[in-house]
C-alpha positions in Angstrom: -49.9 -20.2 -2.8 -47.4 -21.7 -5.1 -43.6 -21.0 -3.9 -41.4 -19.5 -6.3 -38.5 -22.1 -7.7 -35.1 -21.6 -7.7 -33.6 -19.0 -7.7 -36.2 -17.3 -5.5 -36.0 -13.4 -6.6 -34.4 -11.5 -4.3 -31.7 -14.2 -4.2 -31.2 -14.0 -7.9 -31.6 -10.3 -7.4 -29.0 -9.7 -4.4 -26.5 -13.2 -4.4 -26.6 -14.9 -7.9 -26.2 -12.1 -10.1 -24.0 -9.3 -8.1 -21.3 -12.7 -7.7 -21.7 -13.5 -11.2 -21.0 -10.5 -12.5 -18.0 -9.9 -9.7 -17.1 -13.1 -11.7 -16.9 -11.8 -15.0 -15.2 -9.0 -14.1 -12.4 -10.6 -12.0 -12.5 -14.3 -12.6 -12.9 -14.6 -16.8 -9.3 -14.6 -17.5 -8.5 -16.6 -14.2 -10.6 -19.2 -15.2 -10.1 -19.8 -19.0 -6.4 -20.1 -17.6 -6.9 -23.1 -14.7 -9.2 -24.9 -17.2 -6.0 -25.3 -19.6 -3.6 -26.0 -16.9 -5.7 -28.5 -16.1 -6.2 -29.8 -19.1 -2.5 -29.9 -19.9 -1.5 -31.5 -16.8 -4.2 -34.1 -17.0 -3.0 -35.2 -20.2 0.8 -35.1 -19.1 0.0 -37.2 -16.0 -2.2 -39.6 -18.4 -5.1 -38.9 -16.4 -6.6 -38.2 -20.2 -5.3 -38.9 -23.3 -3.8 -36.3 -25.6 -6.6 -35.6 -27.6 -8.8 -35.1 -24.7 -6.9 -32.4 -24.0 -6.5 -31.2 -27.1 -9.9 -30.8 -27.5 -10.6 -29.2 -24.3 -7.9 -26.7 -25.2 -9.4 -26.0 -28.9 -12.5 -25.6 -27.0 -11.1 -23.0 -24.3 -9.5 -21.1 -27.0 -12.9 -21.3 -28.2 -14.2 -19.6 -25.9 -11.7 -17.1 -25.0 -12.5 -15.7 -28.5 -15.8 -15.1 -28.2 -15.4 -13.6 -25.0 -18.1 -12.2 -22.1 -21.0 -11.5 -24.3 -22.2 -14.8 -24.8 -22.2 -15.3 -21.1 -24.5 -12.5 -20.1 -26.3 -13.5 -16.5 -28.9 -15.7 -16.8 -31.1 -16.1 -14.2 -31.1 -19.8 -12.9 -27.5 -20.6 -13.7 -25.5 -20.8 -10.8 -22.3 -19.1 -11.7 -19.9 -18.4 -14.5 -18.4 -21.9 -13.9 -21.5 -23.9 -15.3 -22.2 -21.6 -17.8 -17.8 -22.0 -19.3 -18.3 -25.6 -18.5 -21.1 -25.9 -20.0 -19.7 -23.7 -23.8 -16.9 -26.1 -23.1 -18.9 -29.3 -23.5 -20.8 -28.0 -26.0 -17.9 -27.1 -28.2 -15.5 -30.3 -27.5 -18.4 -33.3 -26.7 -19.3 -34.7 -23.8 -17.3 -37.2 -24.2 -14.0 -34.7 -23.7 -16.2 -31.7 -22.3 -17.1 -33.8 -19.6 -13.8 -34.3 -18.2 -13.3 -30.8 -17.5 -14.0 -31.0 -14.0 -12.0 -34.6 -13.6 -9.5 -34.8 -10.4 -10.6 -31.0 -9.2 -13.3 -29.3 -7.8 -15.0 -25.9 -8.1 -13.6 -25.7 -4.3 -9.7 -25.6 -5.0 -11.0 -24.3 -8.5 -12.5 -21.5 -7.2 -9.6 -20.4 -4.4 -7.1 -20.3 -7.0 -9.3 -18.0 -9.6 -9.8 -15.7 -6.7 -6.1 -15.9 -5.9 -4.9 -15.2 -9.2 -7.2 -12.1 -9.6 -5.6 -10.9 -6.3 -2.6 -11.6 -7.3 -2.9 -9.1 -10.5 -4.4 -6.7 -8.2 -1.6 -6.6 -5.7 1.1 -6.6 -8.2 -0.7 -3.1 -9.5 -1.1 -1.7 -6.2 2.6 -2.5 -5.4 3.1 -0.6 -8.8 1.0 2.2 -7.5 3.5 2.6 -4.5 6.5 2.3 -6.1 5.4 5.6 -8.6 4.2 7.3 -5.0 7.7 6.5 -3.9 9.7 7.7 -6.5 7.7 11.2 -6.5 7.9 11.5 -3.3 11.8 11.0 -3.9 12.1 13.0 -6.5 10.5 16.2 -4.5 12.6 15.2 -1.4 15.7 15.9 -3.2 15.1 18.9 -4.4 14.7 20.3 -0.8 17.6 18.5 1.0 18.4 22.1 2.5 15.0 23.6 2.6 14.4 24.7 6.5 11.3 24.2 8.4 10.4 24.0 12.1 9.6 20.1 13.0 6.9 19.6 15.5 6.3 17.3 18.5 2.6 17.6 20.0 1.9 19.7 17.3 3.9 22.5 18.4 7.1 23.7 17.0 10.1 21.3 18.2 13.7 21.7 16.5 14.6 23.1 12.7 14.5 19.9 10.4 14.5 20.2 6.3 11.7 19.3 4.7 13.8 16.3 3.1 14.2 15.0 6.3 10.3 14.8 6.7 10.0 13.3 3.6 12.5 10.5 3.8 10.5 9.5 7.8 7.6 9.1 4.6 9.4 6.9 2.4 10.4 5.1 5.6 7.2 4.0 6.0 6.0 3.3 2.6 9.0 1.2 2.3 7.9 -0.6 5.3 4.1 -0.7 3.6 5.7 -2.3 0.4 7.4 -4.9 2.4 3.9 -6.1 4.0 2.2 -6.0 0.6 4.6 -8.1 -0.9 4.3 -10.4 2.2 0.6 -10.4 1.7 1.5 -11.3 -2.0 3.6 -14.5 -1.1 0.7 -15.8 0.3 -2.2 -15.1 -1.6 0.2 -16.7 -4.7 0.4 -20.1 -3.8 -1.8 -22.8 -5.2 -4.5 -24.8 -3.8 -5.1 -26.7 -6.8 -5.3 -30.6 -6.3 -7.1 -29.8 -2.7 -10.6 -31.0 -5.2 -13.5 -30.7 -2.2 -10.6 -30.4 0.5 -9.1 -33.8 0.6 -7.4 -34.8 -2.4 -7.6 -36.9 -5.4 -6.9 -40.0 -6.1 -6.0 -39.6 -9.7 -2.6 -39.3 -9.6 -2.4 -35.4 -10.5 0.9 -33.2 -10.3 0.2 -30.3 -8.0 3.6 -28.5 -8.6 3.3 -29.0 -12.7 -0.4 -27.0 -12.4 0.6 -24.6 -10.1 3.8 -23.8 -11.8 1.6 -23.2 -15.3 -0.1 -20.7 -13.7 2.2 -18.5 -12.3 2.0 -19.7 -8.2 5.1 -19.8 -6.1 4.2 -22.6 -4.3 1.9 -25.2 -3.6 -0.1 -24.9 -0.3 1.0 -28.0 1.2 -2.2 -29.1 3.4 -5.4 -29.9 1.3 -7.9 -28.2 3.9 -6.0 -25.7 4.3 -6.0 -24.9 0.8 -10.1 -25.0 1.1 -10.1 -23.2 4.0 -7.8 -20.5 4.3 -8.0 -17.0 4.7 -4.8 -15.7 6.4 -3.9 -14.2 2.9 -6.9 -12.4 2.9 -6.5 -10.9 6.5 -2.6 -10.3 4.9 -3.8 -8.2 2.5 -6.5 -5.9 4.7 -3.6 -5.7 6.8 -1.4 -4.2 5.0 -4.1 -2.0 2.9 -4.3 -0.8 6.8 -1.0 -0.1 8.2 -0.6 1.9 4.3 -3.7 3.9 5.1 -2.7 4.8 8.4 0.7 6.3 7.7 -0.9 8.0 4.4 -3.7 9.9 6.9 -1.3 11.1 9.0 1.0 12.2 6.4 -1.9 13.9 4.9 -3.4 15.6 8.2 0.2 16.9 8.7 0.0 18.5 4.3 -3.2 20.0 5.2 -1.9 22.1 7.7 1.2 23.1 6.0 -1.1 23.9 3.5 -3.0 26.4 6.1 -2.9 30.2 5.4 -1.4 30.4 9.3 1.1 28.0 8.1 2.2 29.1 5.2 4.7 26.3 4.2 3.5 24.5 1.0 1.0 25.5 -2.2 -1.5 22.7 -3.6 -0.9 23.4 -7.8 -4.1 24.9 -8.8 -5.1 21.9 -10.9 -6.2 20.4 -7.2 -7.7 23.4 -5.9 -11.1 24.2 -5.6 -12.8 27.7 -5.0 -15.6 28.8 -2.6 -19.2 29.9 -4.4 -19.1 32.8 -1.8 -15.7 33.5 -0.7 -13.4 34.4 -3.7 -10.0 35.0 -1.9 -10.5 30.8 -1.0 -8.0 28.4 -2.5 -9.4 24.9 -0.9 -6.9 22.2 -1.1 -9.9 19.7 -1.1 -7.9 16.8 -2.9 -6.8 16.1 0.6 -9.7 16.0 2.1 -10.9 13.6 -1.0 -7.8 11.7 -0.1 -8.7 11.8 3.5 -11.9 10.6 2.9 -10.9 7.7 0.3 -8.3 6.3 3.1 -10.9 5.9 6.0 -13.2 3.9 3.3 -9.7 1.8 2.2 -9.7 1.3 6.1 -13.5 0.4 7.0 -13.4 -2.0 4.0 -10.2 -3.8 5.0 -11.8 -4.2 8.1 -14.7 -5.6 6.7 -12.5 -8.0 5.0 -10.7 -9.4 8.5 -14.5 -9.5 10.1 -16.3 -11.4 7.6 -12.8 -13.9 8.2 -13.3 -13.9 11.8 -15.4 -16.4 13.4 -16.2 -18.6 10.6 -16.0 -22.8 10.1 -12.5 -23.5 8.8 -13.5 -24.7 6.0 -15.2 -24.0 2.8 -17.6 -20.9 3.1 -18.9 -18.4 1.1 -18.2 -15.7 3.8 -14.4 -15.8 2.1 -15.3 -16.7 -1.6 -17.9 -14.8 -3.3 -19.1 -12.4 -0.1 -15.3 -11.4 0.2 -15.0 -9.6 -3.2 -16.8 -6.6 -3.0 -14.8 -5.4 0.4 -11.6 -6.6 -1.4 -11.6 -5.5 -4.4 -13.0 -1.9 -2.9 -10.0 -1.6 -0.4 -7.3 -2.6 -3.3 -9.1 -0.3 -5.6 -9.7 2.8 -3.3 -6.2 2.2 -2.0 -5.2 2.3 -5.8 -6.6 5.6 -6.8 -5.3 6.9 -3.3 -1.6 6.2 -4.7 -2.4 7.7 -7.7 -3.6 10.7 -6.6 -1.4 11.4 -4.0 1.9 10.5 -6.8 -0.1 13.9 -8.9 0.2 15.9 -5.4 3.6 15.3 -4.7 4.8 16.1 -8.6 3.5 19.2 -8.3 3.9 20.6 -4.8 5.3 23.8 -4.3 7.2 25.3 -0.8 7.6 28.1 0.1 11.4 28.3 1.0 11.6 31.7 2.8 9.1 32.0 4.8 9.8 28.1 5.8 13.4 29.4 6.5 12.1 32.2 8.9 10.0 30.3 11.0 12.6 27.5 11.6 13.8 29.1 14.1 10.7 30.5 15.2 9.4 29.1 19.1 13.1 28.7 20.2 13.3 25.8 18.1 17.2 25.7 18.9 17.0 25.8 22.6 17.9 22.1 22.9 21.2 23.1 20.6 22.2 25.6 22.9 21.7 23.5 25.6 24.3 20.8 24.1 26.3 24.0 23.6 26.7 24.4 27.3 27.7 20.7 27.4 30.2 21.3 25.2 31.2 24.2 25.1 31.1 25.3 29.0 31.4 21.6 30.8 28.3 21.8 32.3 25.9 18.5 32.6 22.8 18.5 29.9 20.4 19.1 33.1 22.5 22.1 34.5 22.5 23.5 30.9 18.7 22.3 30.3 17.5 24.4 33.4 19.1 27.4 32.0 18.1 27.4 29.0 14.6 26.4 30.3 14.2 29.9 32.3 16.4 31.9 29.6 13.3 30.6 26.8 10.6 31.5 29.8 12.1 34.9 30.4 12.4 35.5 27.0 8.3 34.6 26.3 7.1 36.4 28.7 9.3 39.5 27.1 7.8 38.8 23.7 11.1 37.8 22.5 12.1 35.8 19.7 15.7 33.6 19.5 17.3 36.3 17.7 16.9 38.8 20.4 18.4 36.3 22.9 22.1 38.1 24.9 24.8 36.9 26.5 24.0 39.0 29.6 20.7 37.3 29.7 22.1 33.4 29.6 24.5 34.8 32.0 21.9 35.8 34.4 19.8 33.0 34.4 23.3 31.1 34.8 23.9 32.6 37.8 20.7 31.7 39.0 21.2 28.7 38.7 24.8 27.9 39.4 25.6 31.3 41.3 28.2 31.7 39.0 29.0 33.2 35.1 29.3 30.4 32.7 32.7 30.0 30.2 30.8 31.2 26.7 31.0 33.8 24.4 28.3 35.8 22.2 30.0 33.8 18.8 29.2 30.4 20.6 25.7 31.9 21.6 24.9 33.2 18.1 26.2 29.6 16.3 23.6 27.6 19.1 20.5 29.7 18.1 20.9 29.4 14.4 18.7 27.1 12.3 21.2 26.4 9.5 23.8 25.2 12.3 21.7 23.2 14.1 20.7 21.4 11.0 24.6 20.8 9.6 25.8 19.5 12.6 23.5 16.6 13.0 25.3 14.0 10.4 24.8 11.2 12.2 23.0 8.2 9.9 19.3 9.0 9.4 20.1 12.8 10.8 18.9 15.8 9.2 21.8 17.3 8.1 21.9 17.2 4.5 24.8 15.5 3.9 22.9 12.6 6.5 19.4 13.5 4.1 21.2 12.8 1.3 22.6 9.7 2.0 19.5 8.4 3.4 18.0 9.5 0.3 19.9 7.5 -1.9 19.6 4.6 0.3 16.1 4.7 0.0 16.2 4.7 -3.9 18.4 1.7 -3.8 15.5 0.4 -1.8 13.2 1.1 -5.1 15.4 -0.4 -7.4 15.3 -3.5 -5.4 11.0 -3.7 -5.0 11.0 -3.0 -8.4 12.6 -5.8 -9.2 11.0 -8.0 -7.1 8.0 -6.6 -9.1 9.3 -7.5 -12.3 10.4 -10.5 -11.2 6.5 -11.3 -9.7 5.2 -10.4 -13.2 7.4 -12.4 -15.1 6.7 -15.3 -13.7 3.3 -15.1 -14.5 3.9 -13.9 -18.0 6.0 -17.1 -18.3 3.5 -19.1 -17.1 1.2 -17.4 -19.6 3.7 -18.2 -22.2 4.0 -21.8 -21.2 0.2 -21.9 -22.0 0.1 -20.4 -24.6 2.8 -22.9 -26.6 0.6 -25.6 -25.5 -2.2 -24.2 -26.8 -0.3 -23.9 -30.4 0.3 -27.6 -30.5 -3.3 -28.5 -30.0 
């Protein structure tokens, strides 16, 4: 029985051509890009003469223009690197074609496609972020005095606005755009020079090719630009810790979004209506988005495991295996944003019946306890016991806060003390009242609005400054681009 020759079929069918066409899709542009930073710094180093160069760039160009089509899979080609190289040679000779590859090798070559597709990828998720965040704003400043309860333990805690909810959000997806633009500082440095993983000794400029396309920096340890994948575990983890904060952000929407609950209304362009039932609104976008941020989270993971426990070296387990998990979690993480951006712009409260339950479950028990404090001189444990059997009494009477006396805190006073306590029904009435125990709480990040608000606009100065350091990120690789490009004018 004759064996089959290379590829064997199910390894064309299920490793050649799934990474070749990840290839296309990702590394095209990557590529055609290294081959004439290359070529230009090859020829600026003398490595090659000018019309080497010149000819490979003619040749790149070349190919640029004709674009994927010629370079449909073939079975028995490698990858998408042979087939470019070999268009290349084809076009500009072997003689010039064949020095393509000179000083570099599809190791360092192939680390820095796949880091400048990231790259591109991260910068749009970090765009993606920055829109969630400025809806997210936007709604949080129309409701800097809109009361709500606030739980702890999912139970009803202290009156809050639901500004002050929102700006804990943009606290963490502030903290989220910090760790992606960490993950992008290292995925955007350049392992090109590295060739196999030791170096050259043509006398190359690793700074000059690096800084022609777009990188930072140049990783300064030739294995370690073979071998690493701490930007890739940089990335899953902060696809992670974003996913994380998201699902409880959303568990805590969906029930707000509860009949029982009242608080907020999904717009209807998100809402989706039982077969059966036709009172039903389902607000099953967040359950889609619910869904979408455990498979961000299982496919980030996937991205740290298939790191873990490998040679430190070069591996496929972190070059052509590692695509398909990382381009998922970017791109599920992606539409996430997107999506929840829509939610935000269109969310509706209900203000009154928010207002009403604020105070709803003795929320301001711990208010009238500082009362006591201040108001009577007693300690904060003297004044926490009374109001602890005043709130008791008061539940097991089926009352509410606003049916709370001064003859009751009196007598659960003089339980506990044996004695009246120096307060007044005005004092009792200010304590138990939402609105007041929201004002008085100014202190920086409080929940008073005048505290929301200047949280608030703290957090957009925040934006201003990611989005630069967005704009900044792209222009350097426009630049780069540009740089290129006016070489590719005067070949």
């Amino acid at each position: 029985m004759s064996k089959p020759a290379f590829p064997h079929p199910a390894y064309n069918r299920h490793v050649l051509r799934p990474a070749y066409e990840d290839a296309q899709t990702y590394l095209f542009d990557p590529m055609l890009a290294a081959h004439e930073a290359h070529a230009i710094m090859l020829a600026e180093t003398g490595v090659i003469s000018q019309d080497n160069a010149r000819a490979l760039l003619q040749a790149i160009s070349q190919v640029r223009a004709e674009g994927l089509a010629p370079l449909a899979y073939q079975p028995g080609v490698e990858d998408l690197f042979f087939r470019i190289e070999a268009r290349i040679i084809e076009l500009a000779g072997p003689d010039y074609g064949g020095n393509l590859q000179l000083a570099r090798s599809r190791n360092d070559l192939g680390q820095a496609l796949a880091r400048m597709a990231l790259r591109d990828l991260l910068l749009d998720l970090c765009g993606d972020l920055l829109a969630l965040r400025r809806s997210v704003l936007g709604l949080a400043r129309r409701h800097v005095d809109t009361l709500m309860p606030g739980y702890t333990h999912t139970q009803p805690a202290q009156p809050v606005t639901f500004a002050h909810y929102l700006g804990g959000v943009l606290a963490f997806l502030a903290k989220d755009q910090k760790r992606l633009a960490a993950a992008y500082a290292n995925v955007n440095e350049s392992p090109l020079g590295a060739a196999a993983f030791t170096g050259t000794g043509f006398p190359i400029d690793r700074v000059r090719v690096a800084g022609l396309l777009g990188f930072d920096n140049v990783i300064a340890s030739t294995h370690h630009s073979i071998g690493a994948g701490d930007h890739l575990t940089d990335v899953a983890c902060a696809i992670q810790s974003l996913a994380v904060g998201l699902g409880r952000m959303t568990r805590d929407l969906l029930f707000l979004a509860t009949q029982e609950s009242g608080a907020l209304r999904i717009h209807d362009s998100f809402i989706q209506i039982s077969s059966i039932m036709p009172q039903k609104r389902n607000p099953v976008v967040l359950e889609h988005l619910r869904a979408r941020l455990s498979r961000a989270l299982g496919t980030a993971q996937s991205i740290v495991l298939q790191c873990h426990n490998i040679p430190y070296g070069d591996t496929q387990d972190i070059e052509d295996e590692i695509w398909p998990p990382l381009a998922g979690a970017v791109d599920t993480m992606r539409q996430s944003l997107q999506l929840y951006a829509a939610v935000f712009d269109t969310l509706e409260l209900n203000r009154e019946h928010l207002r009403q339950r604020a105070a709803r479950g003795f929320t301001t028990a711990t208010e009238l306890a500082d009362a006591l404090v201040r108001e009577a001189g007693l300690s904060f444990r003297q004044a926490h016991q009374i109001v602890a059997r005043l709130v008791q009494s008061a539940v097991a009477a089926s009352l509410e806060a606003q049916d709370l006396t001064l003859d009751m805190l009196q007598e659960e006073a003089r339980y506990i003390l044996g004695r009246d306590v120096a307060f007044t029904e005005e004092q009792l009435s200010q304590a138990l009242d939402p609105e007041r125990f929201v004002a008085v709480r100014t202190l920086p990040g409080g929940v008073a609005p005048s505290a929301t608000a200047r949280l608030l606009d703290a957090a957009a100065t925040e934006m201003t400054a990611d989005e630069k350091w967005l704009a900044t990120a792209r222009g350097r690789i426009e630049k780069a681009n540009a740089a290129r490009a006016a070489a590719r004018a005067l070949s």
